[in-house]
N, C-alpha and C positions, 0 to 999 in steps of 0.2 A: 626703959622708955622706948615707946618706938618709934621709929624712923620716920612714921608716914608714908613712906616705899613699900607696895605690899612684893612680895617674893618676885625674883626676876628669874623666869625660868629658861635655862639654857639648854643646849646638847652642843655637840660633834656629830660630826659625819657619821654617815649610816652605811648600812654593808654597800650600798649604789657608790660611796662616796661624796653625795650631796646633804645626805642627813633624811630622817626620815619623821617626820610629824608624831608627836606623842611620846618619845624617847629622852633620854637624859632626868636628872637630879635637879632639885633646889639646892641653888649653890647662896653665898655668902651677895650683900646686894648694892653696890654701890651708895656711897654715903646723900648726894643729892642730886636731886632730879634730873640736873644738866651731865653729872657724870654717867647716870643713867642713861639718858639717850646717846652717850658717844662712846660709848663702854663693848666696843668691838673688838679692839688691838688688832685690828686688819690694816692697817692702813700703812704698814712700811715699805710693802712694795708696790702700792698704790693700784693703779685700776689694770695693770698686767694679768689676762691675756688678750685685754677688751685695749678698743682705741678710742671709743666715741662714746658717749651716753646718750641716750635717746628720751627727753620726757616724754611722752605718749599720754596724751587727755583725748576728752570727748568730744569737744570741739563747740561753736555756738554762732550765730550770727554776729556780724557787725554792725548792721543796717536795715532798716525795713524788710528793701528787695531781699537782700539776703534769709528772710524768714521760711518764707514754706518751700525753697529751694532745699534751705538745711535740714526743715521735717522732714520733707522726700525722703531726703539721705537716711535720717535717723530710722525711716519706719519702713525704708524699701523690702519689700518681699513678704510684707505682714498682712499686707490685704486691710491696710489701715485706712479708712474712708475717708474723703479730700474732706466732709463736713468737720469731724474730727481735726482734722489737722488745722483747718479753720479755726477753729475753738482753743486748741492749745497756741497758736498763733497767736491769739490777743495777749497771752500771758508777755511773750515778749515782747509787743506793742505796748505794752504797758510802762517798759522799762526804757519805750525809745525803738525798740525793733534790735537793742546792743543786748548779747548778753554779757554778762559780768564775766564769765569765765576765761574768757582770752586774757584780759588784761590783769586776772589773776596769774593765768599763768607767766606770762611775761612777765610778771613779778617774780615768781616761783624760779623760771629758768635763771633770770640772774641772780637773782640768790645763791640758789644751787653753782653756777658757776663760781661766782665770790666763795662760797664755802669748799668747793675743791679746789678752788687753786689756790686756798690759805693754806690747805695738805699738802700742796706741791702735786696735784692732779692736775695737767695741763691737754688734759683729751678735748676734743672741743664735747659742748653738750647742744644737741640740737633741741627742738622744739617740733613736737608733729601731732595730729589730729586724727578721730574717725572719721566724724561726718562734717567736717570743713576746715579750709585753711588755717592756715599749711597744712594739708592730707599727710599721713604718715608716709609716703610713697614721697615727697617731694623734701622730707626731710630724710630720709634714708639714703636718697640722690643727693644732697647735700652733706650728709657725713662721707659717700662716697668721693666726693668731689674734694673731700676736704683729706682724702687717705685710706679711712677707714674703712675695714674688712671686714672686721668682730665686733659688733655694739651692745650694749647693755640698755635694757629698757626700764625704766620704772613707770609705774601706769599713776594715773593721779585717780584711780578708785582703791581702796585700803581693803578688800573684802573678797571674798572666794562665792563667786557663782558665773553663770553663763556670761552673764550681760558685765562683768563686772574684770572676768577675764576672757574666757575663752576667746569669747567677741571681738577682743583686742588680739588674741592671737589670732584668729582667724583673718582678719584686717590686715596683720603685721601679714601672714601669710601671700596676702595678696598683692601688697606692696613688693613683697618682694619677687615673688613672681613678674612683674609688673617690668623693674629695675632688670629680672631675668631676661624679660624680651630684648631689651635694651642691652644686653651684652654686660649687664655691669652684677658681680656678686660682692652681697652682704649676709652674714650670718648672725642670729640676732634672737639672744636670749633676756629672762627679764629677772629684775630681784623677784623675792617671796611676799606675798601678804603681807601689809604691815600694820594691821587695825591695832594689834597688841604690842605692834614694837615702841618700846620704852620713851623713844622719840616724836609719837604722834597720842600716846596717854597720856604724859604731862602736859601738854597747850590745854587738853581738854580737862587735864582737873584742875586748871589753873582758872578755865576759862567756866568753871561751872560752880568752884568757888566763889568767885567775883561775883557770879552772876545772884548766886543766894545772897550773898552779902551785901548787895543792891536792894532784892527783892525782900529782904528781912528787915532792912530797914526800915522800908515805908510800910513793913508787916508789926512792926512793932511801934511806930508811929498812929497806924490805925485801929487793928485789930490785934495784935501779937501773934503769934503762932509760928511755925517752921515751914518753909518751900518743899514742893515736892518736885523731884527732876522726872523731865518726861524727856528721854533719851529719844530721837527721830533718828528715822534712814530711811533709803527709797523702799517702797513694796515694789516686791516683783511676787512673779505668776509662785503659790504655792507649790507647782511641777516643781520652777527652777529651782525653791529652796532643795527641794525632795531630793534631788539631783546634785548638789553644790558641793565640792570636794570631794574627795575619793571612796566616802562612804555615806553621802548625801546629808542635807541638813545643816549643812558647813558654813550657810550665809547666819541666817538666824543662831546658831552655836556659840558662832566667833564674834557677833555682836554682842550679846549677853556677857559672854564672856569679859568684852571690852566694858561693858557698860557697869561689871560689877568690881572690878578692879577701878575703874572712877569712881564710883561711888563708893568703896571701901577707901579710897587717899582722901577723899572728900570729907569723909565721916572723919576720921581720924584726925583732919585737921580742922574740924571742926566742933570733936568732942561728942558727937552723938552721930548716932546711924543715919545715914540719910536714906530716905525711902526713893524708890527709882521706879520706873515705867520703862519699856520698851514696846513703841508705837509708829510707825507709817505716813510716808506722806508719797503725792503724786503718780495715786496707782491711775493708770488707763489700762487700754485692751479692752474687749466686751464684757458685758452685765454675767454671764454665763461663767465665765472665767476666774474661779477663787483667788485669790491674791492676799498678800500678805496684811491679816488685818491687828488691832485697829486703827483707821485713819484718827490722826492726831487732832483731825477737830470733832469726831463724835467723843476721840475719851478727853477732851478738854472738857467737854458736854456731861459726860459721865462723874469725871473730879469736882467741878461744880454742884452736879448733888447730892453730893456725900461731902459738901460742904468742907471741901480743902481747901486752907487758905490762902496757898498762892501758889506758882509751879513755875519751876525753869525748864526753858525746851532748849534742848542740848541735842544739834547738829552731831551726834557720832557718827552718820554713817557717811558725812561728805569731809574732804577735807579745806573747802575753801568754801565760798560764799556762793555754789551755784541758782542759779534760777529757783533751785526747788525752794532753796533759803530762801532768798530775796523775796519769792511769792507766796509760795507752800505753806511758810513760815514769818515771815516778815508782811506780809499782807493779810493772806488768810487767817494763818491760826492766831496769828496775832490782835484780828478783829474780832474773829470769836469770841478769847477771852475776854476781849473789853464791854462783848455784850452780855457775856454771861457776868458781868462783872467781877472775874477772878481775877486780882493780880498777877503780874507775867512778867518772865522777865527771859531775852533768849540771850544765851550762851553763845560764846564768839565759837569759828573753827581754828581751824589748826594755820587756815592760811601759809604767810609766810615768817611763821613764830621761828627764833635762830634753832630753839629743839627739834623742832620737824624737821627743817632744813639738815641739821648735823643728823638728824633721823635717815634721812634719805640717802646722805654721802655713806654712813654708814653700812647702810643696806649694800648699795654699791659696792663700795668696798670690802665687805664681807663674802660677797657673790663671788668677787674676783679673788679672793683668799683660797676660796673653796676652789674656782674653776682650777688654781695653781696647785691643790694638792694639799692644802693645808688646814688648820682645824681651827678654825676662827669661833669666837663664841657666838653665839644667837640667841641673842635676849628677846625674851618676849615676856610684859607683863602681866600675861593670863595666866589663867591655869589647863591651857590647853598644850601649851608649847608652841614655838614657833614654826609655821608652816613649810612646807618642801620647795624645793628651788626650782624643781621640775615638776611638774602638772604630770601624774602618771594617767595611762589610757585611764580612759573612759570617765575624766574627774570635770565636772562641770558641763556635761552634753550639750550640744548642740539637738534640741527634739524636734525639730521641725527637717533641720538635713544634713547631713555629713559636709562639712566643708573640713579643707588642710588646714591648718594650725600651727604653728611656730613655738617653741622655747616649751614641749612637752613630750612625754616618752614616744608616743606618736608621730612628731613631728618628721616630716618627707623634705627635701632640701628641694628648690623648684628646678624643674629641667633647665 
């Protein structure tokens, strides 16, 4: 009988040392889903040669005022028109002028704190930002202040493209050049991708079971029939995917990837195939500019008339409750379907589930196995393998301009 667990695919180190993407065997797979996500054996010599950990998000307003200040930041150098930034503006007016994402993360960091230092990890872990406070620059000053030389970053985006890493290297880059004028040095590298790591695939097949299970209820109270998952993530520009990983296509790849390994624990636990989608929300940028399609409320539009009877929209490509949920999702496409009258049902994220979390320490701890020399496992529940530790040249470009970059083969240490 099977496990439910579809293969967990691992490696070791690669000729660099770090391991190299696509390498390694299907090995034997953890009996259930919680040993699955803690299933590193990193953790005895704990976060050694790193002293601090760094979350690193994207940051979001607090307050009205705070709104087109934080766009500025977000669209600086895009030539993104003030009407524009007007218009997405109301999105968070909507919600108060707060986004949700701070206060997830501050969620998220204590967590993660609570979960390392039940390992006996007492590095502190700081909390920092792209485009608003606490800026990654004032949390970097603050792991300095607090000791720390060497840091470990995890990003709170799960996924390989520009916008999703580089971006945040490039920032990190900056901050610490920043800290450089200042006399003060930090060195500062990040865990791997972790859409596929074992610890952010269970919240979400847990969270996309429930959610059919909701949704088939009142499907078989009405009309009977089975849910179809419509899997979301942000669109960006079709370049960035073209571009995304070290052989391009890496954003789009490694979502499928994630979304068929849920859907394959899904089916299983629930006895028959579940049928999936992978579809887009909260593309901008100009009319001219292809992007990642389809947006999740024309193919809501499209499952409607091929008369599907109801569909769960399942968050893969965020790991908490950002904006794009709360609205993308939680307002828009959620209205949609109720005008096209198809039952809906959305699927929670990963938030602050104890998997993710033990997900996360892991990661860390894994990184810091490797950085010692050691051959730690690296679970990843796709079938791609789990991603490289280091960003080799030229993986996720920057197409618009060369900026320095932190925690990649590339990487320049600042004067």
């Amino acid at each position: 009988m099977s496990s439910g667990v579809p293969p967990i695919r691992r490696r070791g180190r690669g000729p660099d040392g770090r391991g190299e993407r696509g390498l390694g065997t299907i090995v034997s797979v953890p009996t259930s889903e919680t040993d699955a996500a803690r299933a590193t054996g990193a953790t005895r010599a704990g976060l050694d040669p790193y002293d601090a950990v760094l979350l690193l998000s994207f940051g979001g307003p607090e307050g009205p005022d705070d709104v087109l200040p934080f766009l500025e930041n977000v669209t600086r150098g895009r030539g993104v028109p003030r009407e524009r930034l007007t218009d997405v503006a109301e999105h968070y007016l909507h919600f108060g002028g707060r986004s949700p994402i701070n206060d997830q993360n501050r969620a998220l960091l204590t967590a993660l704190r609570a979960e390392l230092a039940g390992r006996g990890v007492t590095a502190p872990v700081v909390w920092g930002n792209r485009n608003w406070t606490p800026f990654a620059a004032d949390a970097l000053r603050e792991a300095h202040d607090l000791g720390a030389r060497r840091v470990l970053a995890v990003v709170t985006s799960a996924y390989p493209s520009y916008s999703g890493c580089r971006q945040y290297r490039e920032d990190l880059a900056a901050a610490l050049a920043e800290l450089a004028a200042e006399g003060l040095r930090v060195d500062v590298d990040k865990v791997r991708h972790y859409g596929d790591h074992p610890g952010f695939v269970a919240p979400n097949v847990g969270a996309v079971d429930a959610a059919l299970t909701d949704l088939e209820a009142r499907l078989d109270a009405v009309t009977g029939g089975y849910g179809r998952v419509v899997f979301v993530t942000h669109s960006i520009p079709v370049a960035m995917d073209e571009t995304a990983g070290p052989s391009g296509g890496g954003y789009t790849a490694m979502h499928r990837d994630v979304c068929d390994v849920v859907a394959r624990r899904v089916s299983e636990r629930r006895g028959r195939t579940v049928e999936w989608d992978l579809v887009y929300c909260s593309r901008s940028g100009p009319p001219q500019q292809r992007w990642l399609e389809p947006d999740v409320n024309d193919h809501l539009e499209d499952l409607a008339t091929r008369h599907v009877p109801g569909v769960v929209v399942a968050p893969v490509g965020f790991v908490s409750d950002h904006l794009e949920v709360v609205f993308d999702l939680d307002t828009e496409a959620l209205a949609t379907a109720e005008k096209l009258e198809l039952p809906c049902r959305r699927a929670a994220t990963a938030g602050t589930d104890p998997r993710f979390v033990a997900g996360l320490a892991d990661l860390l701890l894994e990184r810091a196995a490797t950085e010692r020399g050691e051959s730690p496992d690296r679970p990843a529940a796709g079938r791609l393998g789990p991603w490289h530790d280091v960003c080799p040249v030229g993986c996720c470009p920057n197409l618009r301009a060369e900026r320095p970059a932190v925690a990649g083969a590339d990487a320049v240490a600042p004067a």
